[in-house]
PDB file with SEQRES, HELIX, SHEET and CRYST1 records, atoms N, CA, C and O in Angstrom:
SEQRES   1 A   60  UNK UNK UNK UNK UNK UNK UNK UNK UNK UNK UNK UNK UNK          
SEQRES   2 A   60  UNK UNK UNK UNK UNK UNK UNK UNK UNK UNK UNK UNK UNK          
SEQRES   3 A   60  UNK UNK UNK UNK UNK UNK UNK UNK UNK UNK UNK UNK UNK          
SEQRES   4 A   60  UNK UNK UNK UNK UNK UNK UNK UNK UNK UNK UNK UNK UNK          
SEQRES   5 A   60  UNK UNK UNK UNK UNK UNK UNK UNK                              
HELIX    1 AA1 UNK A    4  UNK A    6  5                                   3    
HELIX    2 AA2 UNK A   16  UNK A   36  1                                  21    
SHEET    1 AA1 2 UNK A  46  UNK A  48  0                                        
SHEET    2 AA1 2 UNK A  54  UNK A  56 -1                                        
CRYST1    1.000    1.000    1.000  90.00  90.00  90.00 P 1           1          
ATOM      1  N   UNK A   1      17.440   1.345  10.819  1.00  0.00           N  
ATOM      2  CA  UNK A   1      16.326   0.867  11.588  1.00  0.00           C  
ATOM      3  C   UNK A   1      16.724   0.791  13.050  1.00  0.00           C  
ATOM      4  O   UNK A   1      16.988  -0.303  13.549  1.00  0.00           O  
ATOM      5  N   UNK A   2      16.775   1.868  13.726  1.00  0.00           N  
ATOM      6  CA  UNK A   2      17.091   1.880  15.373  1.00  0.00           C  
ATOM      7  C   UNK A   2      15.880   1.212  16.413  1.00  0.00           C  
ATOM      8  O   UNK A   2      15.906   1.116  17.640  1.00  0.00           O  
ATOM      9  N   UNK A   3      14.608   0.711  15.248  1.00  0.00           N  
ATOM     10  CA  UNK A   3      13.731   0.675  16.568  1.00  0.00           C  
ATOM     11  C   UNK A   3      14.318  -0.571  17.216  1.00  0.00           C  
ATOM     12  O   UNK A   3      15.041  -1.396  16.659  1.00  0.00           O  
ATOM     13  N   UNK A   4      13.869  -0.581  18.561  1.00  0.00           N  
ATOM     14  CA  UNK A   4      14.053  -1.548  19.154  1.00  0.00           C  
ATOM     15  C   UNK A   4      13.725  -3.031  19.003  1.00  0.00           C  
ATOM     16  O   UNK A   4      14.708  -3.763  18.892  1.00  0.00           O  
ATOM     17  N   UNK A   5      12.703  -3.521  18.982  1.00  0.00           N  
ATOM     18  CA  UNK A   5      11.933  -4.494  18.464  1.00  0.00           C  
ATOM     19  C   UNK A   5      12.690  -5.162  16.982  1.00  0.00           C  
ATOM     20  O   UNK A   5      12.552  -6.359  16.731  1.00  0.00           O  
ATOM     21  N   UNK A   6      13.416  -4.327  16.144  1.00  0.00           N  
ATOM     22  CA  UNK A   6      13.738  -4.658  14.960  1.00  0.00           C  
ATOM     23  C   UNK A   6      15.363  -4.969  14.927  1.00  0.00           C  
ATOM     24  O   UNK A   6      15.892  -5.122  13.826  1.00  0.00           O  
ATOM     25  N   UNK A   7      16.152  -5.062  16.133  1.00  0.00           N  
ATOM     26  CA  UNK A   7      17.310  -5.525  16.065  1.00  0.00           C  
ATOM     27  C   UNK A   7      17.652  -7.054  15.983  1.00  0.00           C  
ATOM     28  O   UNK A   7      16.715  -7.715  16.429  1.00  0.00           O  
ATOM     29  N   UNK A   8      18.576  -7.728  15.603  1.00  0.00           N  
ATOM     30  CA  UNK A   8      18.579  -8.889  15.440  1.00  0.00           C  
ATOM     31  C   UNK A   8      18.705  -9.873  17.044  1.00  0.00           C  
ATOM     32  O   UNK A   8      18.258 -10.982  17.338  1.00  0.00           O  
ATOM     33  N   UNK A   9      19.410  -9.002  17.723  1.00  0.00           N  
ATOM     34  CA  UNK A   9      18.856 -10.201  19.235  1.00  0.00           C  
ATOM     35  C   UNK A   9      17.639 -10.225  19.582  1.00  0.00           C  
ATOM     36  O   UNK A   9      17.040 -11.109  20.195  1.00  0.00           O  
ATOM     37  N   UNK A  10      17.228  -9.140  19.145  1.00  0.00           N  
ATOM     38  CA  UNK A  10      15.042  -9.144  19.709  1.00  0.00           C  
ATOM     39  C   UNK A  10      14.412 -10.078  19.011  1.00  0.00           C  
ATOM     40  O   UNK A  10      13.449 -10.568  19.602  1.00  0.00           O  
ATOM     41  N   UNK A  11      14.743 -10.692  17.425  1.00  0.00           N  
ATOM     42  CA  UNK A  11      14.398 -11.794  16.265  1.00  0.00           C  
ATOM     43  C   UNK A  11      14.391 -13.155  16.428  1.00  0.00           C  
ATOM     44  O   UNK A  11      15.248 -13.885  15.932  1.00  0.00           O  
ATOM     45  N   UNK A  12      13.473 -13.536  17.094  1.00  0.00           N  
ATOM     46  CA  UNK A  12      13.389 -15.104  18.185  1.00  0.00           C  
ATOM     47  C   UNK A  12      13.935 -16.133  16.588  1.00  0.00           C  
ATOM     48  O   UNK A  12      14.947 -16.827  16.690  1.00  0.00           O  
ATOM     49  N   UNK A  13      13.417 -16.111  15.693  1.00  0.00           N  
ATOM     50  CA  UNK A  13      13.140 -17.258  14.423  1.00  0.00           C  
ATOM     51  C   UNK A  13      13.061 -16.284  13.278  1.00  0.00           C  
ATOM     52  O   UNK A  13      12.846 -15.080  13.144  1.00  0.00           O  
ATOM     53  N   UNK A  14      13.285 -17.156  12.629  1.00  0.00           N  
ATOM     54  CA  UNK A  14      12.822 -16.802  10.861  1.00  0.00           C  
ATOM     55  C   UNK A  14      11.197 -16.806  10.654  1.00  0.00           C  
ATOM     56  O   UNK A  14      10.837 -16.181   9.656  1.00  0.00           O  
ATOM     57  N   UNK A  15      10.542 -17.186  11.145  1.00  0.00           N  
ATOM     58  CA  UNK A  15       9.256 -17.101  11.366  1.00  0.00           C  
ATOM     59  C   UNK A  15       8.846 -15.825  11.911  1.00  0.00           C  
ATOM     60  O   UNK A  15       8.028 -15.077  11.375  1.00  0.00           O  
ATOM     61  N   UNK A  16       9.518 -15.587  13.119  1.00  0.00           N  
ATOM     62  CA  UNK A  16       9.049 -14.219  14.116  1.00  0.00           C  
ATOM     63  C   UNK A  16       9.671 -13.061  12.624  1.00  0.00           C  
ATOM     64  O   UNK A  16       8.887 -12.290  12.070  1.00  0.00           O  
ATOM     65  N   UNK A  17      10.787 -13.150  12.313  1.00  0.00           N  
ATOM     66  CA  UNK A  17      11.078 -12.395  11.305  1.00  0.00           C  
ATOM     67  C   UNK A  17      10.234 -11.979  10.155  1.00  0.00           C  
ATOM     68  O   UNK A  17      10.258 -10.957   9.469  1.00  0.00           O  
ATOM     69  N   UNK A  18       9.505 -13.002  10.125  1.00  0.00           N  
ATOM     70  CA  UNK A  18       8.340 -12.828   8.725  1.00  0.00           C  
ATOM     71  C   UNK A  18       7.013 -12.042   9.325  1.00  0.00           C  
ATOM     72  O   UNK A  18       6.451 -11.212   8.611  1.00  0.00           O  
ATOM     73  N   UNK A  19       6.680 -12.238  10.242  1.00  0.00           N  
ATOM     74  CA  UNK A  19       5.574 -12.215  10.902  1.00  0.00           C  
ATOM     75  C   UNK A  19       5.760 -10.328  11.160  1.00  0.00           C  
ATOM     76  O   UNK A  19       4.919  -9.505  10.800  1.00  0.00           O  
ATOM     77  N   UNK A  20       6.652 -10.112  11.635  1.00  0.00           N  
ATOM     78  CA  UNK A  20       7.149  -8.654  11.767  1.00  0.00           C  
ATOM     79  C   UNK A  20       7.004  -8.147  10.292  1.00  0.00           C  
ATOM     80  O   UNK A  20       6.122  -7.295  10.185  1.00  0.00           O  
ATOM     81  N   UNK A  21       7.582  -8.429   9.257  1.00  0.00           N  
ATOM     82  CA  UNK A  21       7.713  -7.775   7.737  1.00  0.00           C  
ATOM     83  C   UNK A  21       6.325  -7.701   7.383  1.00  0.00           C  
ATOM     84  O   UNK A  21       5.910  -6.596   7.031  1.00  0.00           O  
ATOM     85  N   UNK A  22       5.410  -8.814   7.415  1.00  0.00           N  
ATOM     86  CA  UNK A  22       4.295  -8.998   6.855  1.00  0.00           C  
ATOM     87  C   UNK A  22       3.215  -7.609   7.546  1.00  0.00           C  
ATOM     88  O   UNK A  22       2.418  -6.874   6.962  1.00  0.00           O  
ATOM     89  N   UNK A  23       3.778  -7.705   9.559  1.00  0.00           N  
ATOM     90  CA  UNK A  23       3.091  -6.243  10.120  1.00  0.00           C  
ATOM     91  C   UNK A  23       3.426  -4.822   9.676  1.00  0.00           C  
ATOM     92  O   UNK A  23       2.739  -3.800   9.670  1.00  0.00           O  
ATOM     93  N   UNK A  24       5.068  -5.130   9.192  1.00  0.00           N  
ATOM     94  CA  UNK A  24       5.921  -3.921   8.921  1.00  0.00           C  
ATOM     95  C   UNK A  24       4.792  -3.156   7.470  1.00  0.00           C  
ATOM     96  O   UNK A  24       4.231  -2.073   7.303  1.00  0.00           O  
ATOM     97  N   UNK A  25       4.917  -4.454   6.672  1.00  0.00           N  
ATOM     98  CA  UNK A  25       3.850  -3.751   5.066  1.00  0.00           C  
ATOM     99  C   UNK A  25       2.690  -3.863   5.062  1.00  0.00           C  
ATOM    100  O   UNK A  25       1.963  -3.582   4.109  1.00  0.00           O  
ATOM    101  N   UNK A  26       2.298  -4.343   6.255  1.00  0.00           N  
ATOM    102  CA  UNK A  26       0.165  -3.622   6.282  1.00  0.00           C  
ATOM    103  C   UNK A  26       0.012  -2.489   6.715  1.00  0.00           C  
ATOM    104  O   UNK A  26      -0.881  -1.722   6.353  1.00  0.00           O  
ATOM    105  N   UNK A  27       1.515  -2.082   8.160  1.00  0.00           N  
ATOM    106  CA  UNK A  27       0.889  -0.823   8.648  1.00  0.00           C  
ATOM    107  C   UNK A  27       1.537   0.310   7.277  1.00  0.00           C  
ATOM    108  O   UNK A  27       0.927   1.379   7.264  1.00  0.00           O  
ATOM    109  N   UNK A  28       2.543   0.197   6.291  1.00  0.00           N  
ATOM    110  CA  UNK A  28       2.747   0.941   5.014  1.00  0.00           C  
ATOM    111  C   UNK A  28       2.289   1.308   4.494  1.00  0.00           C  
ATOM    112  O   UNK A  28       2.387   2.489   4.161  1.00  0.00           O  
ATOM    113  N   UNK A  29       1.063   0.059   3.889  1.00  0.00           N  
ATOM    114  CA  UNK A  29      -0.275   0.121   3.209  1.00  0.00           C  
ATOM    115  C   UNK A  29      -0.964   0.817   3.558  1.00  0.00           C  
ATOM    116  O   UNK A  29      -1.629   1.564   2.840  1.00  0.00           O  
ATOM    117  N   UNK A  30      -0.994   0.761   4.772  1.00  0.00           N  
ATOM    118  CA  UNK A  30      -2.561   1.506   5.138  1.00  0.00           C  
ATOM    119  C   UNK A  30      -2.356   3.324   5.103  1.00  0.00           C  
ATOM    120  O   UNK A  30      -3.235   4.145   4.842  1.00  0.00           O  
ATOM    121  N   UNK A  31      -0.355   3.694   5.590  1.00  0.00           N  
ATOM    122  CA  UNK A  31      -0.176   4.730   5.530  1.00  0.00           C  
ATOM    123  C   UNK A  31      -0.566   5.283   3.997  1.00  0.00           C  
ATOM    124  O   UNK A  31      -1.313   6.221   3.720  1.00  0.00           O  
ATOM    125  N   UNK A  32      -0.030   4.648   3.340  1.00  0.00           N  
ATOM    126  CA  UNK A  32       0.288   5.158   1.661  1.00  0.00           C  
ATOM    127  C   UNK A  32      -1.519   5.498   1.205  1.00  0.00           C  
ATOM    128  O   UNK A  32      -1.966   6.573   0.805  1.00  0.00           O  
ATOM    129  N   UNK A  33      -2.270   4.231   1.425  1.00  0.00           N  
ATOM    130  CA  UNK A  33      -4.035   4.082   1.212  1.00  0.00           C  
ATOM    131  C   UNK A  33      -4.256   5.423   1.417  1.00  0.00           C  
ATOM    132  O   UNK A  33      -4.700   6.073   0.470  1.00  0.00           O  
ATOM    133  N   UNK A  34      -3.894   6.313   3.135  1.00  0.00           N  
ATOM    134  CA  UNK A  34      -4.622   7.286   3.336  1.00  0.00           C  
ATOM    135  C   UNK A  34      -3.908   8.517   2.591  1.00  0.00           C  
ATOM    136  O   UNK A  34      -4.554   9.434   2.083  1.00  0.00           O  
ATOM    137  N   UNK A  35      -2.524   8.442   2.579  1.00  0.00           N  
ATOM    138  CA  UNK A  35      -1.452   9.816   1.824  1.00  0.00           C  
ATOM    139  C   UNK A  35      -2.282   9.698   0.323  1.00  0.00           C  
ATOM    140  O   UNK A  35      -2.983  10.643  -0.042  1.00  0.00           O  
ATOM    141  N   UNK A  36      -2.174   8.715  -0.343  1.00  0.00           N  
ATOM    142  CA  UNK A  36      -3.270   8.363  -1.646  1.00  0.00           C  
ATOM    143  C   UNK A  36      -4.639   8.999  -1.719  1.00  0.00           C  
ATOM    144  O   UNK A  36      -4.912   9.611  -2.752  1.00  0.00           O  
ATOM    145  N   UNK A  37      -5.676   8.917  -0.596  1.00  0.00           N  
ATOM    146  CA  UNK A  37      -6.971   9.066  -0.829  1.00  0.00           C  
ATOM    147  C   UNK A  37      -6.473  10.531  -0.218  1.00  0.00           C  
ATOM    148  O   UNK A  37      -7.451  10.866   0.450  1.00  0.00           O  
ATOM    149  N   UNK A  38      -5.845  11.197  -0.134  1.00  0.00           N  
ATOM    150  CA  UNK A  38      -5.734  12.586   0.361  1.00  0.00           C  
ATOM    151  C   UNK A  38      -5.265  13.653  -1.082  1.00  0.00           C  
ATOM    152  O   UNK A  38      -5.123  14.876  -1.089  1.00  0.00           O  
ATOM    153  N   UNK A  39      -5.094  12.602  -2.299  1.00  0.00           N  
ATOM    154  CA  UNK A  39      -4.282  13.451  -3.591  1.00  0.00           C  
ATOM    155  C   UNK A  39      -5.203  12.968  -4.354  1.00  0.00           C  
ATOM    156  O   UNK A  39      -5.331  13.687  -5.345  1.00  0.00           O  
ATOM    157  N   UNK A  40      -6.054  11.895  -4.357  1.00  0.00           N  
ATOM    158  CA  UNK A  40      -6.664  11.499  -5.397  1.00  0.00           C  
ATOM    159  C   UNK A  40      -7.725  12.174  -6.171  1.00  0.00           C  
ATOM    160  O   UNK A  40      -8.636  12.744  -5.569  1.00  0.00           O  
ATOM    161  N   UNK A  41      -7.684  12.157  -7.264  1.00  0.00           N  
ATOM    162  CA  UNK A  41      -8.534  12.825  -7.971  1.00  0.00           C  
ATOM    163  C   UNK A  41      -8.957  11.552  -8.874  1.00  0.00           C  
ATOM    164  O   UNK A  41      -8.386  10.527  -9.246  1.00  0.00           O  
ATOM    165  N   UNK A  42     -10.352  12.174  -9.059  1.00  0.00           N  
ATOM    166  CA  UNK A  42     -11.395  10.835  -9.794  1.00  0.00           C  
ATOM    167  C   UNK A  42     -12.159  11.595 -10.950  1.00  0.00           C  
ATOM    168  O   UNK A  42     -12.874  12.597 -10.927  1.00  0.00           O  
ATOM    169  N   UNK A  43     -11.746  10.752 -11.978  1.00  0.00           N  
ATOM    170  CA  UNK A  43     -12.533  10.681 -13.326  1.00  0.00           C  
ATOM    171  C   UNK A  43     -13.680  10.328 -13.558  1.00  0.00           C  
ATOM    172  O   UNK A  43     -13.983   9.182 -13.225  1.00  0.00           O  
ATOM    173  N   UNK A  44     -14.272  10.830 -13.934  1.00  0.00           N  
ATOM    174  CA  UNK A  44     -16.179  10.712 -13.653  1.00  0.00           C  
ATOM    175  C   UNK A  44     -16.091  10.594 -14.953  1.00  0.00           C  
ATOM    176  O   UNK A  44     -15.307  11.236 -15.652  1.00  0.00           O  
ATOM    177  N   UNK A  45     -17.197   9.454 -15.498  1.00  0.00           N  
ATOM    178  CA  UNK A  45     -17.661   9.052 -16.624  1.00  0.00           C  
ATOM    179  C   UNK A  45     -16.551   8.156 -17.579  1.00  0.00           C  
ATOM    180  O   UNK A  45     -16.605   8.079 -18.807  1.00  0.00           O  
ATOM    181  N   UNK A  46     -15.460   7.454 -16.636  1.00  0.00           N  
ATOM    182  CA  UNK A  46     -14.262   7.039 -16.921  1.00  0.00           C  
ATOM    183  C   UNK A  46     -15.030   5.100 -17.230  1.00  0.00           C  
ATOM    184  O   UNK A  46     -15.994   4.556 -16.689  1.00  0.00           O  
ATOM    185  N   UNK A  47     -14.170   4.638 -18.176  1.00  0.00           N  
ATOM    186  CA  UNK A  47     -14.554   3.035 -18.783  1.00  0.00           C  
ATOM    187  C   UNK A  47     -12.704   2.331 -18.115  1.00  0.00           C  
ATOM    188  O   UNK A  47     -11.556   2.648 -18.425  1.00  0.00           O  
ATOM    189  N   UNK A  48     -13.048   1.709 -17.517  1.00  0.00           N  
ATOM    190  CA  UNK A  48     -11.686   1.198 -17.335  1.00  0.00           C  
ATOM    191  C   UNK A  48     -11.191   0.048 -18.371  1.00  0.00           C  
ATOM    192  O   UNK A  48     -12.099  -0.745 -18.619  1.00  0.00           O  
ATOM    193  N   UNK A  49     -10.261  -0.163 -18.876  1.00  0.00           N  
ATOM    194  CA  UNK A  49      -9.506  -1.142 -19.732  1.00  0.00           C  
ATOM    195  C   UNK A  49      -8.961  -2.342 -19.180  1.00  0.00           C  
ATOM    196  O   UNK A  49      -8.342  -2.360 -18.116  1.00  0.00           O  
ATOM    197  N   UNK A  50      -9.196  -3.409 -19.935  1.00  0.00           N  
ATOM    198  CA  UNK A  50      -8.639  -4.467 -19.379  1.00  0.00           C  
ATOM    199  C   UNK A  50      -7.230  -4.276 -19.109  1.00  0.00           C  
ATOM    200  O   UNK A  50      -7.011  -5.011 -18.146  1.00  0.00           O  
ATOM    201  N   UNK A  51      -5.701  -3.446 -19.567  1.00  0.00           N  
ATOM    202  CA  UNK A  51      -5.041  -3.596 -19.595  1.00  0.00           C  
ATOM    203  C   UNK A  51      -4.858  -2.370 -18.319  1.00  0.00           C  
ATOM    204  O   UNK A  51      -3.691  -2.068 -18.070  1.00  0.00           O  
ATOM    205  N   UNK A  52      -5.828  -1.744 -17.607  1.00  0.00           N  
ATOM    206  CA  UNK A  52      -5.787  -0.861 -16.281  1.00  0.00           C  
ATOM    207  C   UNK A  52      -5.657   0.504 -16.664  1.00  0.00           C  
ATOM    208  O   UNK A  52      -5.477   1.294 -15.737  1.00  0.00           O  
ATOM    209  N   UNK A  53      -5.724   1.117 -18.224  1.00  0.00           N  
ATOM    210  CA  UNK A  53      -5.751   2.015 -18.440  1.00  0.00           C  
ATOM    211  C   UNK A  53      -7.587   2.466 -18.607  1.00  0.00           C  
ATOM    212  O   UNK A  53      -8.627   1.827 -18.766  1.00  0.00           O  
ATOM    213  N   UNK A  54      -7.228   3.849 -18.470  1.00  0.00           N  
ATOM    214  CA  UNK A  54      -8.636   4.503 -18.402  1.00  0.00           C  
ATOM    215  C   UNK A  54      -8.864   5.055 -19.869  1.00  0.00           C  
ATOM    216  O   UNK A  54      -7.914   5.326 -20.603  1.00  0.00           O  
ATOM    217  N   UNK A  55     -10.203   5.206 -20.250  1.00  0.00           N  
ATOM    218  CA  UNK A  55     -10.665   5.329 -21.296  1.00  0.00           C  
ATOM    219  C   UNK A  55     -11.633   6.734 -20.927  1.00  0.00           C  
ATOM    220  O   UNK A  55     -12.402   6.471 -20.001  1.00  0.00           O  
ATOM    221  N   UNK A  56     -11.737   7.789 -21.302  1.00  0.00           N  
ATOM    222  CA  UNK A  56     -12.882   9.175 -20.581  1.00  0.00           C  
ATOM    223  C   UNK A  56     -13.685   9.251 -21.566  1.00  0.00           C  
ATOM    224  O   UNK A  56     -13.247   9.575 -22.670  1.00  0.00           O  
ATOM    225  N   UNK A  57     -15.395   8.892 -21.321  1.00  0.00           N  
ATOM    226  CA  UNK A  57     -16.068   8.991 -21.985  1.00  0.00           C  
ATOM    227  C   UNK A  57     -16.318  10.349 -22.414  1.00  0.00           C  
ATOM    228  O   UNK A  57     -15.994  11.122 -21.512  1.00  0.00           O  
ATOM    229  N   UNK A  58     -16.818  11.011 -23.551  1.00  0.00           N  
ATOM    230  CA  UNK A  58     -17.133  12.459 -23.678  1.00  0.00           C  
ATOM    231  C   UNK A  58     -18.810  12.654 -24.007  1.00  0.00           C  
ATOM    232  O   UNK A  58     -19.301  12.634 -25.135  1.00  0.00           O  
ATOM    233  N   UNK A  59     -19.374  12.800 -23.030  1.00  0.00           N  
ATOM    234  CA  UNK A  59     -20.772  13.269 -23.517  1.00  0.00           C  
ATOM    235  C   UNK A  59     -20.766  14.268 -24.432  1.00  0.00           C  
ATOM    236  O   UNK A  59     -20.086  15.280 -24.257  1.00  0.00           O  
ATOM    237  N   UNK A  60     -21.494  14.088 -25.457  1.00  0.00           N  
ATOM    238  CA  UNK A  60     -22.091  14.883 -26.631  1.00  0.00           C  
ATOM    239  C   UNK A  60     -23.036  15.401 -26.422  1.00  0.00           C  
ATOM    240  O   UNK A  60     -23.586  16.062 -27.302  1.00  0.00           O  
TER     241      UNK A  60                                                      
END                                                                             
């Protein structure tokens, strides 16, 4: 981690430290959200399961 901002003399508190991690994994999220909605493929006519598995309905 060379950035600047992320060396330990730039780290005012344990607080400022958290506050950075918490920015560090929203801006992650949001990368991964869009790399995600760029591969995703969607199941049409899909029942979702309580246990998060998908169920594919088959029209007859």
């Amino acid at each position: 981690m060379a950035l600047d901002f992320l060396q330990p003399s730039r780290i005012r508190n344990t607080l400022h430290a958290y506050q950075l991690a918490k920015r560090c994994n929203e801006k992650r999220t949001m990368y991964e959200a869009i790399r995600w909605g760029e591969h995703a493929q969607f199941i049409t006519g899909s029942t979702f399961l309580v246990d998060g598995g998908a169920d594919v309905s088959v029209a007859e």
